[in-house]
py3Dmol code that shows the C-alpha trace and the ligand (Angstrom):
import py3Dmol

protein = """\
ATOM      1  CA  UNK A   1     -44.378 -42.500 -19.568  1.00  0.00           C
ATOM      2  CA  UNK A   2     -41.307 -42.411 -21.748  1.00  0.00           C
ATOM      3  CA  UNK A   3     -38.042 -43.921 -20.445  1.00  0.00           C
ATOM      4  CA  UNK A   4     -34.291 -43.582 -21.785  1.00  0.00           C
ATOM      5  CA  UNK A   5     -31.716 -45.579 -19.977  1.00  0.00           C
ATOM      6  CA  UNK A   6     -28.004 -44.412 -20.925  1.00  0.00           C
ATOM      7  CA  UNK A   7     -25.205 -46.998 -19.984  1.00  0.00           C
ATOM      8  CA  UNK A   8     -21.620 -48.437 -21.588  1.00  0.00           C
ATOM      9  CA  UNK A   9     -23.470 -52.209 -21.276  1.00  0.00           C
ATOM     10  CA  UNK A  10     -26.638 -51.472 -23.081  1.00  0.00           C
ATOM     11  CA  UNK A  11     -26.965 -55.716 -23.665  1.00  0.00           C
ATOM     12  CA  UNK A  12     -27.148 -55.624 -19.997  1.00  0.00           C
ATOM     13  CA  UNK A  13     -30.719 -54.573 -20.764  1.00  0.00           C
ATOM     14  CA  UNK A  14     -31.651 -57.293 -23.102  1.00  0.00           C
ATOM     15  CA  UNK A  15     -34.923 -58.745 -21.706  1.00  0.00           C
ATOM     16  CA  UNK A  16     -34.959 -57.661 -18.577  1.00  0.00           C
ATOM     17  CA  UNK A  17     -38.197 -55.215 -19.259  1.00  0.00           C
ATOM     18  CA  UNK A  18     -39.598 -58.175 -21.252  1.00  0.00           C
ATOM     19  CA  UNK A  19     -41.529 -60.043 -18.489  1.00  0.00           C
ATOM     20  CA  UNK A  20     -44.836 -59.732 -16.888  1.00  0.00           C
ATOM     21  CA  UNK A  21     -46.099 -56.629 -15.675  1.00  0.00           C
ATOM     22  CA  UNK A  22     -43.321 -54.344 -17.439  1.00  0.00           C
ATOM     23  CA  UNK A  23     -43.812 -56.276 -20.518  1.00  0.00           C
ATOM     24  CA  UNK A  24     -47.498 -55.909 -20.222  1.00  0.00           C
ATOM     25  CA  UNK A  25     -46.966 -51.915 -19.892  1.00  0.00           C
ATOM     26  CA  UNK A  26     -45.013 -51.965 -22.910  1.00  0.00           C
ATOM     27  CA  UNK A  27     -47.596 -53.899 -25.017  1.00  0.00           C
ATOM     28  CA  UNK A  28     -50.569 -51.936 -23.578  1.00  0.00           C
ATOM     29  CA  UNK A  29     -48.662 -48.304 -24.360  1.00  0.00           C
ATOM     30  CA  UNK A  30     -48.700 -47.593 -20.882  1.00  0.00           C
ATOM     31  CA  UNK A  31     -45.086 -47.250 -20.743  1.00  0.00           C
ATOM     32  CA  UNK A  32     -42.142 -46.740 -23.761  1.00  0.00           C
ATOM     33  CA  UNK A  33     -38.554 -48.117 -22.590  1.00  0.00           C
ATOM     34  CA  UNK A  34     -35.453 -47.245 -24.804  1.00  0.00           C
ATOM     35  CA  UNK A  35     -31.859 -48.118 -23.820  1.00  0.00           C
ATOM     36  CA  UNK A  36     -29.016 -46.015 -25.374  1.00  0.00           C
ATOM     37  CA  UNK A  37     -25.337 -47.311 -25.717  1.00  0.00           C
ATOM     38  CA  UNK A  38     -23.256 -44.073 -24.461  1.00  0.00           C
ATOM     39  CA  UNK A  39     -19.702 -45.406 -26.316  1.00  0.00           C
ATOM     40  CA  UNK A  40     -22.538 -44.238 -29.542  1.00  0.00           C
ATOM     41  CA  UNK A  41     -21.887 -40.712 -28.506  1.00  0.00           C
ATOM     42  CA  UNK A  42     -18.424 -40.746 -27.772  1.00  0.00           C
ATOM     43  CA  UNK A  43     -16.255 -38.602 -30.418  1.00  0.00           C
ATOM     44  CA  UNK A  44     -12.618 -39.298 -30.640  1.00  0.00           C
ATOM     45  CA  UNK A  45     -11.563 -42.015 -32.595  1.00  0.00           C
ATOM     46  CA  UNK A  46     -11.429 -45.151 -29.954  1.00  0.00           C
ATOM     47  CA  UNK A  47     -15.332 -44.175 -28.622  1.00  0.00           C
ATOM     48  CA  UNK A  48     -13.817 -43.483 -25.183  1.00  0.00           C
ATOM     49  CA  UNK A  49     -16.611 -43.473 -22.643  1.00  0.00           C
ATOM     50  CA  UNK A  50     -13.973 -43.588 -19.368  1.00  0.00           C
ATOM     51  CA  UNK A  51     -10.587 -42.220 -18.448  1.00  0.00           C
ATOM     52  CA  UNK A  52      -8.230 -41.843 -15.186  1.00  0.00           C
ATOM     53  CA  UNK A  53      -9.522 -39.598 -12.390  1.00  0.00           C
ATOM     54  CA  UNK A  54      -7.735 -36.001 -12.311  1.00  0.00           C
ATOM     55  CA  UNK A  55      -5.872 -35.723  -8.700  1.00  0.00           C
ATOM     56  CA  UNK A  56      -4.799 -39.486  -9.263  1.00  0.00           C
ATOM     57  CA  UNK A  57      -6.293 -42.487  -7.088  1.00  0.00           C
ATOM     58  CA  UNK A  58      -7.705 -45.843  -8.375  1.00  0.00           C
ATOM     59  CA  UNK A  59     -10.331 -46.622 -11.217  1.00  0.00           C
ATOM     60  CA  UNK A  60     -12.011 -44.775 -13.831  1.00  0.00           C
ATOM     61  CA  UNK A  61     -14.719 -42.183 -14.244  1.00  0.00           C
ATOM     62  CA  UNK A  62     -17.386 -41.973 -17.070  1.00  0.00           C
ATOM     63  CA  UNK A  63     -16.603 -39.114 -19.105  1.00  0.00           C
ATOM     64  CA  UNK A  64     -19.327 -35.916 -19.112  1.00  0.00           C
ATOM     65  CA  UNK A  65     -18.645 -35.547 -23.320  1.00  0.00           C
ATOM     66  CA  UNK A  66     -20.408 -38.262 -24.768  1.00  0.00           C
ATOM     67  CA  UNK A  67     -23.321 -38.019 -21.541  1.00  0.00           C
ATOM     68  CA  UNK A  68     -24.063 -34.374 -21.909  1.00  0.00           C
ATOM     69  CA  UNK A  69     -24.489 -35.153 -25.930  1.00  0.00           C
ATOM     70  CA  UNK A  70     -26.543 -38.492 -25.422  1.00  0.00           C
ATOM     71  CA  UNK A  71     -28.384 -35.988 -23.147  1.00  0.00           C
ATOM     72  CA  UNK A  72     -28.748 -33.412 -25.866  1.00  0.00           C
ATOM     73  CA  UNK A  73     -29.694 -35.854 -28.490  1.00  0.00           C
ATOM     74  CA  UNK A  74     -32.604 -36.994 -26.195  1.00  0.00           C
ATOM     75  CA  UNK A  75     -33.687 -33.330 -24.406  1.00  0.00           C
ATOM     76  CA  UNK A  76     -32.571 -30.712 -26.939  1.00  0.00           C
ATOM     77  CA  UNK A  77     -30.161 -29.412 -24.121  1.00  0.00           C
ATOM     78  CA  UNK A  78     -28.039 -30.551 -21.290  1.00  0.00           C
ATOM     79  CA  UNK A  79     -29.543 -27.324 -19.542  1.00  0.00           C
ATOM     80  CA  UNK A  80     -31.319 -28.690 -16.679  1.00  0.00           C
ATOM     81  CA  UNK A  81     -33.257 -25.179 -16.383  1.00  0.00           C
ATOM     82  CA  UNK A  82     -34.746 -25.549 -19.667  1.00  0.00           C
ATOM     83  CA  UNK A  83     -35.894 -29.154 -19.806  1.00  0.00           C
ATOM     84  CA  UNK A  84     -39.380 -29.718 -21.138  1.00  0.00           C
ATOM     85  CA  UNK A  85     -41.993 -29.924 -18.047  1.00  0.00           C
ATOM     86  CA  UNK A  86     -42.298 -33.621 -16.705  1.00  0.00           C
ATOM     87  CA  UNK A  87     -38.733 -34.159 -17.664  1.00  0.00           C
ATOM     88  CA  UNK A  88     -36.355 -35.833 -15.022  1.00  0.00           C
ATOM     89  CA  UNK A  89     -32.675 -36.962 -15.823  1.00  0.00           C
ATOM     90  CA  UNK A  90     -31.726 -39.172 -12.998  1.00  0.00           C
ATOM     91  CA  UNK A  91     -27.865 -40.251 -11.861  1.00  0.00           C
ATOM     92  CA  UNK A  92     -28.139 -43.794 -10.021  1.00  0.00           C
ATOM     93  CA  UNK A  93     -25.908 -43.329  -7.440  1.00  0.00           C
ATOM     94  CA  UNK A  94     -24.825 -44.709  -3.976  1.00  0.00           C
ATOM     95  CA  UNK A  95     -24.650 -41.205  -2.768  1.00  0.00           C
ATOM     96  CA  UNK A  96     -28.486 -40.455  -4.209  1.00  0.00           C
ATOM     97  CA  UNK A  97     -31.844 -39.820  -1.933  1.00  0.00           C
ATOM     98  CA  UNK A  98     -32.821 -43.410  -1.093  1.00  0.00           C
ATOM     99  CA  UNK A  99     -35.687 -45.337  -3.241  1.00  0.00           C
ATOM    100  CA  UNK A 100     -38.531 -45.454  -0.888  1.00  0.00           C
ATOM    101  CA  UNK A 101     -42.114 -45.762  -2.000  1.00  0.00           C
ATOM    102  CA  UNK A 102     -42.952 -42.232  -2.214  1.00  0.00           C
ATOM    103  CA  UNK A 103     -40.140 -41.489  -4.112  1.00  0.00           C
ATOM    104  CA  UNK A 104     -41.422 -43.768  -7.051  1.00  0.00           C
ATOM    105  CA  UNK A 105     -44.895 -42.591  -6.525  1.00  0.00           C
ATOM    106  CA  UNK A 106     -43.684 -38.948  -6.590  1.00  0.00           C
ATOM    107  CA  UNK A 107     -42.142 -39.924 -10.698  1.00  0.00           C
ATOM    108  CA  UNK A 108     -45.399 -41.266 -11.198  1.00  0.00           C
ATOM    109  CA  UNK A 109     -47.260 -38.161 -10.104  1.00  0.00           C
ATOM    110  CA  UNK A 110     -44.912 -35.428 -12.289  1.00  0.00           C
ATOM    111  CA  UNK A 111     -42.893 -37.660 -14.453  1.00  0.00           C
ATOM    112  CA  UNK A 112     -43.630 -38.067 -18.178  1.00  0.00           C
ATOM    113  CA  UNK A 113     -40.210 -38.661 -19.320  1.00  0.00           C
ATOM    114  CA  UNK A 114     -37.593 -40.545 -17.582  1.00  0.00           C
ATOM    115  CA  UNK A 115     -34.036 -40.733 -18.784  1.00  0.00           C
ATOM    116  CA  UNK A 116     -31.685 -42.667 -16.385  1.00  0.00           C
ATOM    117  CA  UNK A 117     -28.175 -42.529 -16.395  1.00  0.00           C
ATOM    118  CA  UNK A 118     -25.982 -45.388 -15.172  1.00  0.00           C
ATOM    119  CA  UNK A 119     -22.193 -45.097 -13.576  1.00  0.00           C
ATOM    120  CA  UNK A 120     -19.828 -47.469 -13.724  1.00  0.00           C
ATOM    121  CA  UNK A 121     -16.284 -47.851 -12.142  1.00  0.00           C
ATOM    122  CA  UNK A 122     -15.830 -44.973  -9.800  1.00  0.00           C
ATOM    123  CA  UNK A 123     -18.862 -43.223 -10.803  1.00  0.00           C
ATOM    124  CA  UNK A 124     -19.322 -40.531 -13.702  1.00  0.00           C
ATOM    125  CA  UNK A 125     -17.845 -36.766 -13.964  1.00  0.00           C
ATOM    126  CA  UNK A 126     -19.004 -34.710 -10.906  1.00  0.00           C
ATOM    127  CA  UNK A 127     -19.809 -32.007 -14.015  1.00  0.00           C
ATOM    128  CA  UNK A 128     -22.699 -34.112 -15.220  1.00  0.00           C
ATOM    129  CA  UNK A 129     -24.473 -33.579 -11.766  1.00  0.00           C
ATOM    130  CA  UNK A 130     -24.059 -29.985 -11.879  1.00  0.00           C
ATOM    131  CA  UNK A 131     -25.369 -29.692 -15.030  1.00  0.00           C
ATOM    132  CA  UNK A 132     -27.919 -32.396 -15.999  1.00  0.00           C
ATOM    133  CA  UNK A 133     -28.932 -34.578 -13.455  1.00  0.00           C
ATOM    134  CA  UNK A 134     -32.051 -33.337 -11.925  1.00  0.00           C
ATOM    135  CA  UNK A 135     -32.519 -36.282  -9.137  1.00  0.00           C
ATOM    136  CA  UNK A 136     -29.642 -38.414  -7.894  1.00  0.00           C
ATOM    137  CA  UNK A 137     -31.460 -42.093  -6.512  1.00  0.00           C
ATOM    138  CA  UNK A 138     -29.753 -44.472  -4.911  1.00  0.00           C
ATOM    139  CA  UNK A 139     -31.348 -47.858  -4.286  1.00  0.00           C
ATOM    140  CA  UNK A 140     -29.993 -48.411  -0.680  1.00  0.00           C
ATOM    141  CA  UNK A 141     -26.652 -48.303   1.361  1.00  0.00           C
ATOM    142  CA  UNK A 142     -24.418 -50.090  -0.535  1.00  0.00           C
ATOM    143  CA  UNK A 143     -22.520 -49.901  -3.507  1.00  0.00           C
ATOM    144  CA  UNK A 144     -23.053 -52.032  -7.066  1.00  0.00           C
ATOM    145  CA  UNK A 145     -20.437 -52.328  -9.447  1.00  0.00           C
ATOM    146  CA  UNK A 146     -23.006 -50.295 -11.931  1.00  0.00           C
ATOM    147  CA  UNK A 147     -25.847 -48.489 -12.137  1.00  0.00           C
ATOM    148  CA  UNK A 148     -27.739 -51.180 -14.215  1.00  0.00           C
ATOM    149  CA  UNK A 149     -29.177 -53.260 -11.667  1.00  0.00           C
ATOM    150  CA  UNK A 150     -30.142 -49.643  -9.963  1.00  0.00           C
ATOM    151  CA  UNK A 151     -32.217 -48.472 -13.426  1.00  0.00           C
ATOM    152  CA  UNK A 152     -33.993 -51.923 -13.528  1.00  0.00           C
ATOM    153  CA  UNK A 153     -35.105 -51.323  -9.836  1.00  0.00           C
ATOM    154  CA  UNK A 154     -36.416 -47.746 -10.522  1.00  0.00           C
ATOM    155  CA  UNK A 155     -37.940 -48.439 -13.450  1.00  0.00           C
ATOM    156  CA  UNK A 156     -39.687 -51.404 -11.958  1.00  0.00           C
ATOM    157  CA  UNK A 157     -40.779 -49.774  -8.646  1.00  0.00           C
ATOM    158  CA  UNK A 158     -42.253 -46.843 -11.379  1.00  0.00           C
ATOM    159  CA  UNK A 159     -44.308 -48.519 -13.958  1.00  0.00           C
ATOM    160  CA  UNK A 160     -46.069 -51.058 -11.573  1.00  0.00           C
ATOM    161  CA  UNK A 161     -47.573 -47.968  -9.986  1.00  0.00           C
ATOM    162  CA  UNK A 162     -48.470 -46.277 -13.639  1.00  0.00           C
ATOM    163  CA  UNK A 163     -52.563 -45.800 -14.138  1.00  0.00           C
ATOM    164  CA  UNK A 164     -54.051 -49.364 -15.529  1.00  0.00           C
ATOM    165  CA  UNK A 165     -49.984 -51.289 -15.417  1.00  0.00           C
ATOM    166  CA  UNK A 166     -51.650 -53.639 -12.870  1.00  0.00           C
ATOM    167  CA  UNK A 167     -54.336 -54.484 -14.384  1.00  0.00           C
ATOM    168  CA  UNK A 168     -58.062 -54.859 -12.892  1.00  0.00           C
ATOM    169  CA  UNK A 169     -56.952 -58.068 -10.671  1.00  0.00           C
ATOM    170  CA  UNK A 170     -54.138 -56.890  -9.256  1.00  0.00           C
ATOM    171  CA  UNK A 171     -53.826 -53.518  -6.838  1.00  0.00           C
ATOM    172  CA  UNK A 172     -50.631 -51.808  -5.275  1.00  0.00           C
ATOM    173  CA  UNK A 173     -52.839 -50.461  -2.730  1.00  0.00           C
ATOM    174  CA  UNK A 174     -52.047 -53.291  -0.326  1.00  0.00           C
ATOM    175  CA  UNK A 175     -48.717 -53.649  -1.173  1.00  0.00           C
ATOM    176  CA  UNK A 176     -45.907 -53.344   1.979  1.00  0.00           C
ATOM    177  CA  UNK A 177     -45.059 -49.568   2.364  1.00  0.00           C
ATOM    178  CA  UNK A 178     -47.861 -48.636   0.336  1.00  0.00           C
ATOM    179  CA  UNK A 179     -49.729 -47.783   3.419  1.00  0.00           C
ATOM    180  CA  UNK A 180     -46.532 -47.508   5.333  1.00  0.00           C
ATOM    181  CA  UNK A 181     -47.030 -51.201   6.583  1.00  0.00           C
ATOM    182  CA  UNK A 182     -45.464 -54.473   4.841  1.00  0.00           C
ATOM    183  CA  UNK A 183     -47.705 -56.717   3.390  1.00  0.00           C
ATOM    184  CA  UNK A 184     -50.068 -59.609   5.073  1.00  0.00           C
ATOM    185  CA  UNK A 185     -49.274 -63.184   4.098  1.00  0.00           C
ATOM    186  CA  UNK A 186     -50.462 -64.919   1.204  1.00  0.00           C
ATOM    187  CA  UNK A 187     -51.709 -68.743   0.714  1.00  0.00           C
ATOM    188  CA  UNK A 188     -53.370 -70.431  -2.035  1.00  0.00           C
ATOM    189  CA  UNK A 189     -54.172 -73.891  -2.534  1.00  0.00           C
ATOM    190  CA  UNK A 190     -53.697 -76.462  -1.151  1.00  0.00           C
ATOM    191  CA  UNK A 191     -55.183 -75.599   2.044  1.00  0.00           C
ATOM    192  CA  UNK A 192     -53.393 -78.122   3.388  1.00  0.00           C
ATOM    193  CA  UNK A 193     -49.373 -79.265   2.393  1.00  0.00           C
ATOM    194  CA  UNK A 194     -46.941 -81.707   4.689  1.00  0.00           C
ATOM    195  CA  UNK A 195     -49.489 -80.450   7.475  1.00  0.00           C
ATOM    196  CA  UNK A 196     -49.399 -76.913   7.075  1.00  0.00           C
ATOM    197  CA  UNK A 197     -52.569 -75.756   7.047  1.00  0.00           C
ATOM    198  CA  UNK A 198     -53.916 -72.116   5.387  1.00  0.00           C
ATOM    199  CA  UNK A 199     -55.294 -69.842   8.722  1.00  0.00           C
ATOM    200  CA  UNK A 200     -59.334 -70.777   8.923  1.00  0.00           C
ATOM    201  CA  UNK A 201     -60.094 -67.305   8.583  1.00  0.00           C
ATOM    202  CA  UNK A 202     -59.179 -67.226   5.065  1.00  0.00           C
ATOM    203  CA  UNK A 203     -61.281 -69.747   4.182  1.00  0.00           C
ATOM    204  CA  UNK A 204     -64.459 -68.967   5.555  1.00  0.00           C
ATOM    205  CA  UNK A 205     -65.275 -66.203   2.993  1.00  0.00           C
ATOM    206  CA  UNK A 206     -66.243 -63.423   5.697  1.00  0.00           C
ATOM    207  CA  UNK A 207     -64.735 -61.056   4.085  1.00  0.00           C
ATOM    208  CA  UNK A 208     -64.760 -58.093   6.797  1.00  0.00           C
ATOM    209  CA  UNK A 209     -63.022 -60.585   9.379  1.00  0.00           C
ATOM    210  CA  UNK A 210     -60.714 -61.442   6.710  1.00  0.00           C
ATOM    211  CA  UNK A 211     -60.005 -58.156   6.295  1.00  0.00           C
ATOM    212  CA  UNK A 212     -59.200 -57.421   9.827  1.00  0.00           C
ATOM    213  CA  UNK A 213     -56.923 -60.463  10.672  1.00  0.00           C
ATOM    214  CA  UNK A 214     -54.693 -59.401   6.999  1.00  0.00           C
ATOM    215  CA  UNK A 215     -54.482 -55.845   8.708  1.00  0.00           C
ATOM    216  CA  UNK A 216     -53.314 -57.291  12.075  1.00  0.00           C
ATOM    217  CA  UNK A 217     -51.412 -59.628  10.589  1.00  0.00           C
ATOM    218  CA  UNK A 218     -49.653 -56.652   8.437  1.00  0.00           C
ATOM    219  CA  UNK A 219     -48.947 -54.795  11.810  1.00  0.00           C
ATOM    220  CA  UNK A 220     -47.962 -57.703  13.626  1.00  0.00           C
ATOM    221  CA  UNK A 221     -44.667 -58.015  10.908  1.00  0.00           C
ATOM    222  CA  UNK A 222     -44.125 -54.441  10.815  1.00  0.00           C
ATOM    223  CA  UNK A 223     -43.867 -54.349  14.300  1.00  0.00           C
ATOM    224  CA  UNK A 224     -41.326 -57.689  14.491  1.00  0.00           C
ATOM    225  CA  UNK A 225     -39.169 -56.474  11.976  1.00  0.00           C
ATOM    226  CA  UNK A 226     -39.816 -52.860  10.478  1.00  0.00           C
ATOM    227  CA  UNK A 227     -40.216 -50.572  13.407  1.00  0.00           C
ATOM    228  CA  UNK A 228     -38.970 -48.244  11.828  1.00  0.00           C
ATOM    229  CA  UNK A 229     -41.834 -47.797   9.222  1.00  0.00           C
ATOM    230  CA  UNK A 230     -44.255 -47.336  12.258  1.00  0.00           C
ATOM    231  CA  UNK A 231     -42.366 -44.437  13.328  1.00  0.00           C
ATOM    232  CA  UNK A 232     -42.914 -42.698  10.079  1.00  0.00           C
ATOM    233  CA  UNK A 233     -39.547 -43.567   8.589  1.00  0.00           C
ATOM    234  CA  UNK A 234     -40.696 -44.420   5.361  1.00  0.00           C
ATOM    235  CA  UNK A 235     -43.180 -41.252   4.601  1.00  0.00           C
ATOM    236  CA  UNK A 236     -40.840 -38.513   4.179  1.00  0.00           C
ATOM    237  CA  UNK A 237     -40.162 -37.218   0.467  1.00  0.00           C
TER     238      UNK A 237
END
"""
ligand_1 = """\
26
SAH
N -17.169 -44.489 -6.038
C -18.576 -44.434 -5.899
C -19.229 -45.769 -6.243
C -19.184 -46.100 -7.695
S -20.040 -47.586 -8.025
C -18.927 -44.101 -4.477
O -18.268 -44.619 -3.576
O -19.901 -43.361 -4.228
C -20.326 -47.447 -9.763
C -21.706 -47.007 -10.188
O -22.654 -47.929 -9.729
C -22.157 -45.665 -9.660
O -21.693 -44.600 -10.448
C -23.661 -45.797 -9.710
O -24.174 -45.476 -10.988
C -23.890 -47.280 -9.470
N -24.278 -47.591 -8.088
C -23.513 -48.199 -7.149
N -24.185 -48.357 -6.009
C -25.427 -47.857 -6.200
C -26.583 -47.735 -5.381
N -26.606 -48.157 -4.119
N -27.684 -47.171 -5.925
C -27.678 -46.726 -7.201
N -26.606 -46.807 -8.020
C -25.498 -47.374 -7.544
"""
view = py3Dmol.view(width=600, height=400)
view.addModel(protein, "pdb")
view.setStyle({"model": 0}, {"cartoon": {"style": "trace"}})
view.addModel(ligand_1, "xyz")
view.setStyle({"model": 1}, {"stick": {}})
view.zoomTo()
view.show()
């Protein structure tokens, strides 16, 4: 999978995809991550990426010029009809279908090439989600000062569950909403600290009875504090 991130703080970006598993993606060609500095693609003379909001009111908006040509540059057009099959341009967004499980699975399944964009101050020019954006994601019901934070999130939720970015150890299969439950509780040595000790069951290497109390134990959360997820909440697209 290919990845393009567009923002006005590219050094926001320094690092962040340079730790464990993403980092291990990267290495392993798994997953390519480029971050693009919009201001490059602004034309007039002061590289304005932001200007005051037509109707009046507070704050700025990101301007569609230097977007729609840092989308060209990458896609060939800013035509969302005629982008390349595989290709997704995504607008983080408060106001965006909420990142749920599925949702990153679904890039997985019929993404090869990501390109994100990220708003800042009041958001970006209505015009560029007419045009270009083909999925607006928002990572839950509240509002960042950027899309930054938002991009890192996607892109982390995504390449964890690309083919062979876990490696052989490690599976998402058992991970919480995964299998629409949260996830059973880990130990791992001591087996005993200040006198807490690790449940028996995990230690007597029965591995079917182990596997039973992790499921119940998986429910038993879901129930106490994600109900919602056993009515189905989390499944739909
Ligand atoms: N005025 C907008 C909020 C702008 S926040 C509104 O009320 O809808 C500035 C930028 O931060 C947005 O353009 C978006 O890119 C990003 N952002 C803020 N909250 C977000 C969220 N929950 N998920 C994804 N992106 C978010």
């Amino acid at each position: 999978m290919r990845v393009d991130v567009l923002t006005i703080f590219p050094e926001f970006f320094n690092e962040v995809f340079d730790f464990g598993i993403i980092r291990r993606a990267k290495l392993a060609d798994i997953v390519e991550i480029n971050v693009h500095d919009i201001r490059l693609f602004a034309t007039d003379k002061h590289r304005m990426v932001d200007d005051r909001p037509f109707g009046g009111g507070d704050g700025m908006v990101l301007k569609p010029e230097p977007i729609f040509a840092a989308i060209e540059m990458l896609l060939g057009t800013s035509d969302r009809d005629k982008y390349a099959d595989g290709t997704r341009v995504v607008l983080l967004s408060p106001q965006g279908k909420p990142l749920k499980q599925p949702v990153a699975q679904s890039f997985v399944n019929d993404c090869s090439h990501l390109v994100l964009i990220c708003g800042r101050y009041e958001g970006v020019d209505e015009r560029v989600n007419a045009t270009v954006v083909t999925d607006e994601i928002s990572i839950g019901d509240y509002v960042l000062s950027g899309g930054e934070p938002a991009a890192i999130v996607l892109v982390d939720s995504i390449v964890r569950l690309l083919p062979n970015a876990l490696g052989s150890d490690t599976s998402a299969e058992n991970d919480s909403f995964s299998d629409g439950l949260l996830d059973s509780p880990h130990y791992t040595r001591p087996a005993e600290f200040r006198g807490m000790k690790v449940p028996e069951v995990l230690l007597n290497g029965n591995h079917a009875e182990i596997e039973k109390w992790r499921q119940e134990k998986a429910l038993e959360k879901t129930r106490l504090i994600r109900k919602d997820l056993l009515e189905g909440a989390n499944g739909e697209m």
